[in-house]
N, CA, C and O of each residue as an XYZ file, in Angstrom:
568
protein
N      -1.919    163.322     66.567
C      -1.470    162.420     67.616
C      -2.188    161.083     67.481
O      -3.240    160.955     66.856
N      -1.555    160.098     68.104
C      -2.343    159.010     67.591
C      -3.197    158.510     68.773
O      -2.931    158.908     69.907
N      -4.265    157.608     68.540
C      -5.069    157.492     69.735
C      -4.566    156.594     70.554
O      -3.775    155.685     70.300
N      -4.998    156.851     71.424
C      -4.717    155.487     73.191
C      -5.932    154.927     73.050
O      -7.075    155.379     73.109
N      -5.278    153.394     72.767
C      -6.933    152.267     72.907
C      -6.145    151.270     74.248
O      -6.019    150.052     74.121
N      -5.761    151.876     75.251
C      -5.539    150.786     76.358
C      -4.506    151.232     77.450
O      -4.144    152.407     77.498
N      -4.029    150.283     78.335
C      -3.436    150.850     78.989
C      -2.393    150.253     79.449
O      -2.277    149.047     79.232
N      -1.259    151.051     80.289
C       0.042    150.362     80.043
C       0.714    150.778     81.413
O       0.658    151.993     81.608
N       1.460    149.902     82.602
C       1.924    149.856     83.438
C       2.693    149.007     83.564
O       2.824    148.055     82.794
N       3.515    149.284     84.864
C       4.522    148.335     85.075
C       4.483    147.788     86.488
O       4.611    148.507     87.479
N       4.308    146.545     86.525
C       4.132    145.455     87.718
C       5.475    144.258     88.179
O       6.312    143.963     87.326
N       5.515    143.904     89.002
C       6.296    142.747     89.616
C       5.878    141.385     89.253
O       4.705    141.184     89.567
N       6.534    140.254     88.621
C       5.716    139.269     88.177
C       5.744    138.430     89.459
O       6.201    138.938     90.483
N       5.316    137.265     89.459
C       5.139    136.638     90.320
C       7.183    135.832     91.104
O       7.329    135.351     92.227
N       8.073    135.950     90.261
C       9.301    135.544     90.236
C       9.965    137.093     90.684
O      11.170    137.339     90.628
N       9.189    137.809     91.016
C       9.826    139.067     91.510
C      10.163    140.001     90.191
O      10.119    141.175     90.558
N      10.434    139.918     89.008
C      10.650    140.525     88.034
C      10.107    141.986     87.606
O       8.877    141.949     87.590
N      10.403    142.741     87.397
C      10.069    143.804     86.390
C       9.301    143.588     85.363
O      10.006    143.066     84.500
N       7.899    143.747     84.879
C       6.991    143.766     83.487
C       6.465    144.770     83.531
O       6.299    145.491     84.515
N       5.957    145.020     81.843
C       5.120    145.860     81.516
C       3.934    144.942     81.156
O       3.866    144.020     80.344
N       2.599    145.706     82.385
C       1.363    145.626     81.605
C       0.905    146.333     80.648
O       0.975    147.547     80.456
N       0.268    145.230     79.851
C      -0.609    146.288     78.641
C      -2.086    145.357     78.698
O      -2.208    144.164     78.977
N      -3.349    146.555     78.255
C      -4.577    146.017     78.413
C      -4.743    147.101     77.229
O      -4.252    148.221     77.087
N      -5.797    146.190     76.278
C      -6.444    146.821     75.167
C      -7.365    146.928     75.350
O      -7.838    146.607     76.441
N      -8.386    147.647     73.956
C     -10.107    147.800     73.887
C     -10.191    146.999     72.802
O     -11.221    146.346     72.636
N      -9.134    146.916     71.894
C      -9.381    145.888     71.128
C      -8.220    144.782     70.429
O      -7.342    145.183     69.666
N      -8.357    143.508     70.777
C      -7.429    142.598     70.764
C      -6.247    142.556     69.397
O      -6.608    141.852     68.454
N      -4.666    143.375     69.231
C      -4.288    143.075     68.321
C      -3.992    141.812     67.931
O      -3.861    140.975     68.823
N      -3.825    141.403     66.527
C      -2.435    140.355     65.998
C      -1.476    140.109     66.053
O      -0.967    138.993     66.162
N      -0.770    141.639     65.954
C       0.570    141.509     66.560
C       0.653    142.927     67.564
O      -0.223    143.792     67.560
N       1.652    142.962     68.251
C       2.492    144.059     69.013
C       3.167    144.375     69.573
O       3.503    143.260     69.972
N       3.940    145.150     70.173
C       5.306    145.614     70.338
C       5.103    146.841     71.405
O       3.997    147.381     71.432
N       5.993    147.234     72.162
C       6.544    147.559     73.245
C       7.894    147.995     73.581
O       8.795    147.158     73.531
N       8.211    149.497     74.002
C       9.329    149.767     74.391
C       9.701    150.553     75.504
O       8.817    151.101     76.163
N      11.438    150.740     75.937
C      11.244    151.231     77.502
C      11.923    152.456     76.593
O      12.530    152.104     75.582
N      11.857    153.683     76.865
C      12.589    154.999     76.322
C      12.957    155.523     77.288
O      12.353    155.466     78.359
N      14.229    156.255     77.055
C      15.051    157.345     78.466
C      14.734    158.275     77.426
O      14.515    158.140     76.223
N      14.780    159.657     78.522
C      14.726    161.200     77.953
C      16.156    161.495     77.252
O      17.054    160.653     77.220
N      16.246    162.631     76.765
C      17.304    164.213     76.747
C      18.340    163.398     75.658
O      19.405    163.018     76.143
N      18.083    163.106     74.196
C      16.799    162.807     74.143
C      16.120    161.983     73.630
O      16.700    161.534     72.641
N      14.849    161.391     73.845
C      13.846    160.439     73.630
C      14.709    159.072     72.871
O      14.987    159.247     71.685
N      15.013    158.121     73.321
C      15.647    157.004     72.525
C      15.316    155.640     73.486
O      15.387    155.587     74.714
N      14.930    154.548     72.539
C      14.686    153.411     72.861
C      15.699    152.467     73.713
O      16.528    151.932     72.975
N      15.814    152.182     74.887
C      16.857    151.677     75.514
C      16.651    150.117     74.851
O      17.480    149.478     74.204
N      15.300    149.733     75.223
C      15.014    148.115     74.707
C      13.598    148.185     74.076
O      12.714    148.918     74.519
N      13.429    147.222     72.817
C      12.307    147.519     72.313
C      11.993    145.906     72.047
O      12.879    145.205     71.558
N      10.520    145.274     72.438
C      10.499    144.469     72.477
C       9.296    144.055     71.001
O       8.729    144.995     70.443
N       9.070    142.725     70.571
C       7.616    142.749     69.355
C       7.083    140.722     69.851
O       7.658    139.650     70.040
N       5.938    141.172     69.848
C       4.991    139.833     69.721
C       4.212    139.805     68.258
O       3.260    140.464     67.840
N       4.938    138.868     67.716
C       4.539    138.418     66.279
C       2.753    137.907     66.265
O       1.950    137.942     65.333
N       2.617    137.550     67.378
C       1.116    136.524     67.413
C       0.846    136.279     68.787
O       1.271    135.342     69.462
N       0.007    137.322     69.183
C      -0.750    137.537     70.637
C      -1.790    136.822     70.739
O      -2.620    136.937     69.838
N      -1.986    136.139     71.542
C      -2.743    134.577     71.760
C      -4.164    135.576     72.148
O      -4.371    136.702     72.600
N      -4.904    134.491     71.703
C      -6.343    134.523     71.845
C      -7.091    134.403     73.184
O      -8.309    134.556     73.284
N      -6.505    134.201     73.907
C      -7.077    133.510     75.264
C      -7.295    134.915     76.667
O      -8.021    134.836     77.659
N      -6.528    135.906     76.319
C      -6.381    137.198     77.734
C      -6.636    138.203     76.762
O      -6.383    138.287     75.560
N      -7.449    139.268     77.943
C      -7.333    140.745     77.587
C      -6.146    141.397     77.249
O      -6.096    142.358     76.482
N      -5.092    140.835     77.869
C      -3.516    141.798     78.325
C      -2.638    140.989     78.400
O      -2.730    139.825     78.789
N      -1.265    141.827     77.848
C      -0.342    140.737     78.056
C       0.561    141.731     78.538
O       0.587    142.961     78.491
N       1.622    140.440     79.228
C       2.622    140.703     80.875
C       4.037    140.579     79.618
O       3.913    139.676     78.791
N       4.862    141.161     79.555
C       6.388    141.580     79.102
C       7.373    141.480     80.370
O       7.942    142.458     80.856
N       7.446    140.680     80.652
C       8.695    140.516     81.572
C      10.096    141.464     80.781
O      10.404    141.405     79.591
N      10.675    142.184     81.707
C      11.923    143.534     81.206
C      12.950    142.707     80.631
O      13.461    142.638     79.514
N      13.118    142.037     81.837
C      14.846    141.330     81.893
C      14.661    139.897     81.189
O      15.646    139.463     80.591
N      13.651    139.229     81.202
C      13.164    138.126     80.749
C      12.097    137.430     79.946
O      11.467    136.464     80.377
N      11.932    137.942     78.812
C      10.909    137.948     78.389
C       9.545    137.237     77.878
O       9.178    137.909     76.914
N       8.731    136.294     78.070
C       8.216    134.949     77.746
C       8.395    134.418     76.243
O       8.211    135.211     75.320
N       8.738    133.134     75.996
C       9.181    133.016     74.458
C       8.044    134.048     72.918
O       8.399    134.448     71.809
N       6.827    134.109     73.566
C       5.802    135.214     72.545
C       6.810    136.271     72.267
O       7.008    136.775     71.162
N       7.615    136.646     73.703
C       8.181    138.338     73.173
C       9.127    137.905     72.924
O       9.617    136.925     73.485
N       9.805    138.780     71.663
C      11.169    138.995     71.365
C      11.772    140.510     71.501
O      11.060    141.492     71.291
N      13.124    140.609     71.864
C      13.832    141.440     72.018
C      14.491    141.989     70.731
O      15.442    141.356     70.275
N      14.114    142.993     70.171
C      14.800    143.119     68.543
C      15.566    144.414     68.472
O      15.819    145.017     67.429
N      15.938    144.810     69.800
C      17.012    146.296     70.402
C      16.911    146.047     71.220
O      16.024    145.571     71.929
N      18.354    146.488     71.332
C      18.590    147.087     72.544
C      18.822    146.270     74.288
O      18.694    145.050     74.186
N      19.035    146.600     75.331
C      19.115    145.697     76.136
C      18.615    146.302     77.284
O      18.891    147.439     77.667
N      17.651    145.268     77.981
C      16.973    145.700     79.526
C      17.415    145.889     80.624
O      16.722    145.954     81.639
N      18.812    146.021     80.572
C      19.299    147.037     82.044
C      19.375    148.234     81.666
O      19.802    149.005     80.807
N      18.607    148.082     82.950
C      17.889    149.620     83.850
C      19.177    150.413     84.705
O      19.973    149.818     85.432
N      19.178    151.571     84.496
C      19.543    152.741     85.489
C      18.858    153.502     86.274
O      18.047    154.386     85.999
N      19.386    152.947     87.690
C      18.471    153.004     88.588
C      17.994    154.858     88.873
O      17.062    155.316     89.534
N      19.276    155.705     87.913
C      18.751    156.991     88.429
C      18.091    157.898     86.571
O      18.111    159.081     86.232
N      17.795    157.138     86.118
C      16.595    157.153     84.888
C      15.468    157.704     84.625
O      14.641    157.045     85.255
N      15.103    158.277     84.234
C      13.404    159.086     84.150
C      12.860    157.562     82.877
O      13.207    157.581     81.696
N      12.201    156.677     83.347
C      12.061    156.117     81.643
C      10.147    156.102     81.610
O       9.334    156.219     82.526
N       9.994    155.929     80.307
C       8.490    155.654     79.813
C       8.460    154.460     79.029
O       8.945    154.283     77.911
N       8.010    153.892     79.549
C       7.227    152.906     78.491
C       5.891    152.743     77.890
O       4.821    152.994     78.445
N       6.064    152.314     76.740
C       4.454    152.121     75.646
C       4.736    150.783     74.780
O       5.592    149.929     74.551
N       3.392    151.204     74.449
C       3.233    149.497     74.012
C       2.091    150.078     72.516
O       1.529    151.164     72.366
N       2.092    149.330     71.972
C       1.087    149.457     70.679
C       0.946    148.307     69.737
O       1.668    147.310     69.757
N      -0.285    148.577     68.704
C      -0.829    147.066     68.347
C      -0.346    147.617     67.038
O      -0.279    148.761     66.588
N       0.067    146.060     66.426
C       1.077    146.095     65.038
C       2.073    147.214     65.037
O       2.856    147.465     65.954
N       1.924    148.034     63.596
C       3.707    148.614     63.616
C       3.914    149.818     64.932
O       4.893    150.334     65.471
N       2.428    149.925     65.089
C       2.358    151.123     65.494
C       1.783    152.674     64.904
O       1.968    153.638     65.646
N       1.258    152.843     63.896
C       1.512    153.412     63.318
C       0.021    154.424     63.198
O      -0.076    155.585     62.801
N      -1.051    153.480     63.707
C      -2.749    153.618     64.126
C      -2.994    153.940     65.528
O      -4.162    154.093     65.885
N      -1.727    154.104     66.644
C      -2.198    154.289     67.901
C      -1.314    153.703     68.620
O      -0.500    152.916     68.137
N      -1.380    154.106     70.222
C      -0.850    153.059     70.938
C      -1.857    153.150     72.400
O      -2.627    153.994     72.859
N      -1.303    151.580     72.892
C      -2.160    151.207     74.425
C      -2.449    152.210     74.901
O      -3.637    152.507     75.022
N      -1.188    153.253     75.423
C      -0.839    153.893     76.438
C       0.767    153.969     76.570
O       1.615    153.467     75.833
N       0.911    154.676     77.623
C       2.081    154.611     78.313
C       2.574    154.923     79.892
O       1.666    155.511     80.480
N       3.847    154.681     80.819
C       3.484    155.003     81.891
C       5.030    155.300     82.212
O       5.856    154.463     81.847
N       5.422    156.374     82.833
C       6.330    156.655     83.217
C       7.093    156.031     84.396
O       6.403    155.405     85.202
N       8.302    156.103     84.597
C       8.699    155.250     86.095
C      10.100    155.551     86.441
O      10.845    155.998     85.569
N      10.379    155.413     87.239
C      12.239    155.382     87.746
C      12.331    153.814     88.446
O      11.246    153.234     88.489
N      13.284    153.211     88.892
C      13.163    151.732     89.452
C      12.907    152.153     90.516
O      11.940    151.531     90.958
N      13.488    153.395     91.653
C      13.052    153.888     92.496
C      11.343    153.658     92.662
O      10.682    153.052     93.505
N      11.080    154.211     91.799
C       9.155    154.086     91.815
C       8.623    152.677     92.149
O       7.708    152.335     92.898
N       9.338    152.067     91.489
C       8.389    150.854     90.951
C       9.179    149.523     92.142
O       8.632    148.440     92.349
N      10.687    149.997     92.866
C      11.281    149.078     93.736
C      10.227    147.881     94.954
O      10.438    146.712     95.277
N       8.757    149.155     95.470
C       8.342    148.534     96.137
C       7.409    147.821     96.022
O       6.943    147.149     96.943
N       6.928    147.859     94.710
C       5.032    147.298     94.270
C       5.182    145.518     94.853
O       6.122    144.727     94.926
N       3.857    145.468     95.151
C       3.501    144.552     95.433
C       2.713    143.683     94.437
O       2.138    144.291     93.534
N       2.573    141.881     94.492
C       2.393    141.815     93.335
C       0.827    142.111     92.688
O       0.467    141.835     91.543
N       0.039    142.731     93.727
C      -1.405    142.979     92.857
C      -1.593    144.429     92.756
O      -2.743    144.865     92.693
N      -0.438    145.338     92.730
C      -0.357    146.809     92.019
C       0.413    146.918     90.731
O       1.330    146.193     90.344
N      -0.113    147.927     90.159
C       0.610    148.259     88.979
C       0.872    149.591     88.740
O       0.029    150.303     88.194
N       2.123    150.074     89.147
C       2.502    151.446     88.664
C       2.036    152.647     87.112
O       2.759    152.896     86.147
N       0.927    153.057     87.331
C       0.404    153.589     85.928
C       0.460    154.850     85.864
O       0.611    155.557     86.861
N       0.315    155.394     84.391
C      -0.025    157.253     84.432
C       1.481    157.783     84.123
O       2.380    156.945     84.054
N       1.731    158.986     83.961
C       2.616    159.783     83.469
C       2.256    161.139     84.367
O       1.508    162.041     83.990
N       3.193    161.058     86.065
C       4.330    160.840     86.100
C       4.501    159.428     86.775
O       5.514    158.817     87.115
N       3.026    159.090     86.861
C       2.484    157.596     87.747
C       2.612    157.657     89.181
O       3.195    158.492     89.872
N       1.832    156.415     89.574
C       1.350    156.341     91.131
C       0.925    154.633     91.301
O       0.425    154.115     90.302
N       1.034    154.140     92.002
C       0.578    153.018     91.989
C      -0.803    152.638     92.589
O      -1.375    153.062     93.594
N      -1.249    151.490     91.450
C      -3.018    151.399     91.711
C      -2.811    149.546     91.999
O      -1.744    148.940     91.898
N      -3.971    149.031     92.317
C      -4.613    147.719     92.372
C      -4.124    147.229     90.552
O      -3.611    147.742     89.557
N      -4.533    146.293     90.878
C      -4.777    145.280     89.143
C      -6.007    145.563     88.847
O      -6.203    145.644     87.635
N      -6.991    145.760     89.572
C      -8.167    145.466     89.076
C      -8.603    147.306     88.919
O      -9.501    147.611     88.134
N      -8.234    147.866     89.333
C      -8.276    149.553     89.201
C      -7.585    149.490     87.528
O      -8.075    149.973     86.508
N      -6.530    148.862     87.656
C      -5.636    149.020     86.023
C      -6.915    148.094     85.385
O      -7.701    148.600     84.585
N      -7.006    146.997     85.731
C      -7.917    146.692     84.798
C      -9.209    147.634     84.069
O      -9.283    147.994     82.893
N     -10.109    147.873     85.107
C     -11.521    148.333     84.980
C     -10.716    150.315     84.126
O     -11.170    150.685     83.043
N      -9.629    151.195     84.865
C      -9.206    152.319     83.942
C      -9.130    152.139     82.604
O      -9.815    153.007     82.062
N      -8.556    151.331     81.722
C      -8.578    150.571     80.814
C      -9.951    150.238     80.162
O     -10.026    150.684     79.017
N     -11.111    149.539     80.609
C     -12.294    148.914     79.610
C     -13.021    150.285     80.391
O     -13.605    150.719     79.398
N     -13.299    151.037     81.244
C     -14.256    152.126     81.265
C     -13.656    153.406     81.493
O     -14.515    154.287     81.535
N     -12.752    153.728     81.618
C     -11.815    155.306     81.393
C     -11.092    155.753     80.040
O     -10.843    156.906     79.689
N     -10.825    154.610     79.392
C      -9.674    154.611     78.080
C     -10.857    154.121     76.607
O     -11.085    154.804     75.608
N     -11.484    152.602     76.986
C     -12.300    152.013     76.047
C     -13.565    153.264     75.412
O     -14.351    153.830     76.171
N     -13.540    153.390     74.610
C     -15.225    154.545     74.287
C     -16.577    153.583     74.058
O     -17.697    154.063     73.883
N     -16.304    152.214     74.085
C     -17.675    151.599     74.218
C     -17.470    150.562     75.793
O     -18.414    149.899     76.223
């Protein structure tokens, strides 16, 4: 299995939107991100950041809209609202690990507010700063 170096939820951006957070232990170059439905397992939308800026721990994936860093290279981000989906995220192809991942229905995630982030598998919603600190002292090993 491959390892989890981070962590991965889904939050409301400030424009009301749908994103996936992701927080690492250690900063990739590139990475990529996708939403999967069950029965079985297939990528609805899969998103890739060629060159993840130097400046943040984590970066925000808007679903429906994505900031020019992300590109959309499958698939398309409407959601069904009666969906089991997971999303993950991982640094380069993927192939050494990933962030994490966090399960959700839109049901779940309809009411967050914008300083929670829906995390965990089957998930629950926490603070930002709970997602933050789970991430560098629950997930990180140094």
């Amino acid at each position: 299995m491959n390892r989890i170096d981070g962590a991965v939820g889904v939050i409301r951006t400030a424009k009301g939107n749908l994103a996936i957070a992701i927080v690492w232990c250690d900063r990739p170059t590139t990475m990529g991100a996708w939403i999967l439905k069950p029965n079985p397992w297939k990528a609805v939308v899969k998103y890739e950041n060629p060159k993840v800026d130097g400046n943040s721990d984590y970066q925000i994936v808007d679903i429906t809209s994505p900031e020019p860093q992300w590109q959309i290279s499958s698939g398309s981000a409407k959601l069904d609202p009666n969906v089991d989906y997971m999303a993950e995220a991982w640094p380069g192809d993927g192939k050494e690990g990933i962030f994490g991942q966090v399960g959700f229905t839109l049901n779940d995630v309809q009411n967050l507010k914008p300083d929670q982030v829906w995390l965990g598998v089957p998930g629950s919603a926490v603070t930002w700063n709970y997602f933050l600190e789970f991430a560098k002292k629950d997930v990180c090993p140094f």
